[in-house]
C-alpha positions as CSV (number, residue, x, y, z in Angstrom):
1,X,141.9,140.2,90.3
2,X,143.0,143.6,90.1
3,X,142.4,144.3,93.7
4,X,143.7,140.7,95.0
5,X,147.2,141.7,93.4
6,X,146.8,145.4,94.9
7,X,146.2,143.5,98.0
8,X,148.8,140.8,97.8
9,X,151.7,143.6,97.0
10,X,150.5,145.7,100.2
11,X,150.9,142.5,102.1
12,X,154.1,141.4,100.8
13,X,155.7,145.1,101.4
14,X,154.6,144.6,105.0
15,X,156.0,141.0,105.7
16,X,159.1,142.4,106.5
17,X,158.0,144.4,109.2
18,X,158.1,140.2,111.1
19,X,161.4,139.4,109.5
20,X,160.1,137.5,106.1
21,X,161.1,137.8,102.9
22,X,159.0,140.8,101.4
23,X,159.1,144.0,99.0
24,X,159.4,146.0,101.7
25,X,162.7,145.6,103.1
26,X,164.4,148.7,102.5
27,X,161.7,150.5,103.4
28,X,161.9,148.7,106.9
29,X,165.8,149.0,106.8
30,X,166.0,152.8,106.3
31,X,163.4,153.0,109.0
32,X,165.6,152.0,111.5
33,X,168.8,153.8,110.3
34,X,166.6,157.0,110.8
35,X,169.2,159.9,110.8
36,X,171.7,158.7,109.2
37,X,172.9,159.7,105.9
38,X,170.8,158.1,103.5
39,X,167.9,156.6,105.7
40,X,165.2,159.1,104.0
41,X,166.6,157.4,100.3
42,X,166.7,154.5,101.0
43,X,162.7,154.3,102.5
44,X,161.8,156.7,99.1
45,X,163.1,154.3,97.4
46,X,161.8,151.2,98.7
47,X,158.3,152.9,98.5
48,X,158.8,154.0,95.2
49,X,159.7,150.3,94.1
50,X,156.2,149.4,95.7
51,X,154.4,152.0,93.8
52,X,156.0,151.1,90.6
53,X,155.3,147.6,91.1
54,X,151.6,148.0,92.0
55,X,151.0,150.2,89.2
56,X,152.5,147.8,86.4
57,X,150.0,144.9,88.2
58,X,147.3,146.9,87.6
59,X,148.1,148.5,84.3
60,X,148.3,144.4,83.5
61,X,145.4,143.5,84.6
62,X,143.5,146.2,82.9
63,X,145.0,145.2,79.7
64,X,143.9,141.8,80.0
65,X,140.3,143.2,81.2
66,X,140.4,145.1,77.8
67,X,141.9,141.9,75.5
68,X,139.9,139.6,77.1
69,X,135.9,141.3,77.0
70,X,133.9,140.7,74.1
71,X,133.0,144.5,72.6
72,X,129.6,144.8,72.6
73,X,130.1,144.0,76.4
74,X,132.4,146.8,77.2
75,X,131.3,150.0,78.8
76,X,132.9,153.5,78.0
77,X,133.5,155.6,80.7
């Protein structure tokens, strides 16, 4: 599960490379305005809003991993 979401927000932050609806569109929009003003912020930004996002998912899903296996099952790293 953990990976699928990882996997499903990388695709989603691509999509709007073709125009969808995705997390990625100020990445792709600051992209093109490349040299202007604020073009390097706004793609920071957008990637940062990525990173964010994938690391709550997973942060999730390992807390459900943790809630959810019985204890005797549960190996310390």
């Amino acid at each position: 599960m953990r990976i699928s979401a990882q996997m499903l927000i990388g695709i989603a932050a691509t999509a709007a490379f073709v125009d969808g609806p995705g997390l990625g569109n100020q990445i792709f929009e600051g992209l093109s305005r490349l040299g202007s003003v604020n073009s390097l912020n706004a793609t920071l930004a957008g990637t940062l809003g990525i990173v964010v996002i994938a690391i709550l998912f997973d942060l999730f899903f390992y807390a459900v991993r943790q809630l959810t296996t019985p204890r005797g099952l549960r190996v310390r790293p």
